[in-house]
N, C-alpha and C positions, 0 to 999 in steps of 0.2 A: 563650540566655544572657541575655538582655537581661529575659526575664520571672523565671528565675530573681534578676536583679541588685535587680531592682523588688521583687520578696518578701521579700529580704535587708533591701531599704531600711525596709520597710513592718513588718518583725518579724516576718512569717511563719517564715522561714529565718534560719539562722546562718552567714555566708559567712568560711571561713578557707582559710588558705593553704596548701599541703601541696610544698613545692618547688615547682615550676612549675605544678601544679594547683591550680584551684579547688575545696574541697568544701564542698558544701551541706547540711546539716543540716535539719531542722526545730525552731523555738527550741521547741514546745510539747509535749506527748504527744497525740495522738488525741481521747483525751477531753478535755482540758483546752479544743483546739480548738473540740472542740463544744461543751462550755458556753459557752466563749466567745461564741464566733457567736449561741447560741440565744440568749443572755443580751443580746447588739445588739440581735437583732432585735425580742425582745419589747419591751426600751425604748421601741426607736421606735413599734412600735405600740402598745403602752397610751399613748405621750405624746400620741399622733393622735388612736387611738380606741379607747380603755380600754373604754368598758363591750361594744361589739362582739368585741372579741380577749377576752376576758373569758368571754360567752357563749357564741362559736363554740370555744372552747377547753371549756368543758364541756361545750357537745355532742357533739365528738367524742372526750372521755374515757369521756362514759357510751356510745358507741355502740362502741367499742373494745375497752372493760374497762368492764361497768358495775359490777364490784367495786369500782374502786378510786374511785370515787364517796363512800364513807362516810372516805377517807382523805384524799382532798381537804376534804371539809367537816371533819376534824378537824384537818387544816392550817390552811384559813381560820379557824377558832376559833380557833386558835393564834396564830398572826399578830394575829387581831384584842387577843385579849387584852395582848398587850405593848405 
């Protein structure tokens, strides 16, 4: 209970009353979660070390899918232009 209380506190979870029970929720959907998270984590590392997370993140797009290589680079044109 006490880690479910702390998720509740922190926005994970949705904690409501139901008579004498506690029910817990999840406040996001699944995915939303993981953008979420994905979206902290690379913050923090491009804030540290942008051009390293940067390259190690192309390497193993091309080693992965090296299809999706020519759609990255039409992202980063993308972005660059605006």
């Amino acid at each position: 209970m006490t880690v479910m209380s702390r998720l509740a506190e922190k926005g994970v979870l949705i904690k409501e009353k139901e008579g004498n029970a506690l029910i817990y929720r999840p406040s996001a959907t699944l995915e939303q979660f993981m953008a979420s998270t994905v979206r902290t984590i690379l913050a923090g590392l491009l804030e540290e070390f942008s051009l390293p997370t940067i390259g190690q993140f192309i390497e193993s797009v091309a080693q992965v899918s090296p299809e999706h290589m020519g759609e990255l680079a039409r992202l980063a044109e993308e972005q660059k232009s605006r």
